[in-house]
N, C-alpha and C positions, 0 to 999 in steps of 0.2 A: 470387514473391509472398511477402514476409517477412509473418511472424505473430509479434505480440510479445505476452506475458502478462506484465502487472504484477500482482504481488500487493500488498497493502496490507492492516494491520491494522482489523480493526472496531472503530474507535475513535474514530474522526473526528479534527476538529484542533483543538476544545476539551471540556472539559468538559461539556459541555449538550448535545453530538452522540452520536453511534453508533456513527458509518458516513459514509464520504468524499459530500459534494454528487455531485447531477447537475454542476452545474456545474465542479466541483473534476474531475469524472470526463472528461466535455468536455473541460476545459484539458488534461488528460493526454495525451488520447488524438490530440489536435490537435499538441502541443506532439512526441511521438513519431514520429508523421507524419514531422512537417515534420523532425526531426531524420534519420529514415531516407532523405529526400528529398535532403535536401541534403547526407550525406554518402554514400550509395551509388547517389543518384539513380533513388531508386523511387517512382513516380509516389502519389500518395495513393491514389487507386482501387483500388491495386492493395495497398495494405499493411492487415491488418488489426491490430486490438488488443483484447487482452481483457484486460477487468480482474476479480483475483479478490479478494474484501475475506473474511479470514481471521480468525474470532473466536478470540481472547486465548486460548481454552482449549485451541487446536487447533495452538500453537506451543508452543517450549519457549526457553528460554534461562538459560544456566549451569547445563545439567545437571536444570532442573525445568521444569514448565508455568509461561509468563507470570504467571498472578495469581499463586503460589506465592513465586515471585522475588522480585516486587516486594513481598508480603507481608515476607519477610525482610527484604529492602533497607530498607525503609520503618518495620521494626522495629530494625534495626543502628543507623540515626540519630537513634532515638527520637521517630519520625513514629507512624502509627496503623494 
């Protein structure tokens, strides 16, 4: 019985969101399925998925936390 965890950032996929849809979550966990299904032939019933949505603060990238990063980046190009 494979167990597959997706993480994802809390951020959704535009500006005016959070956090990924129910429905965006849905399509994931459908679309993972069916991909375990048909390449190792594990029936759907039997694969689970969990998804973990991960707030910005609680990741790091190049060496700092997320908003810190992007803080610089967004200062280097003379953004805000």
């Amino acid at each position: 019985m494979p167990m597959v965890t997706i993480q994802v950032t809390r951020e959704g996929t535009s500006p005016d969101r959070n956090s990924v849809t129910a429905e965006e979550k849905a399509a994931l966990i459908k679309g993972v399925s069916e991909l375990l299904l048909n390449v190792l032939k594990k029936p759907l019933e039997a694969t689970f998925v969990v998804i973990e949505e991960v707030d910005t603060e609680n990741w790091g990238w190049g060496g700092l936390p997320v908003p810190e990063y992007r803080r610089q980046r967004a200062a280097a190009k003379g953004g805000t």
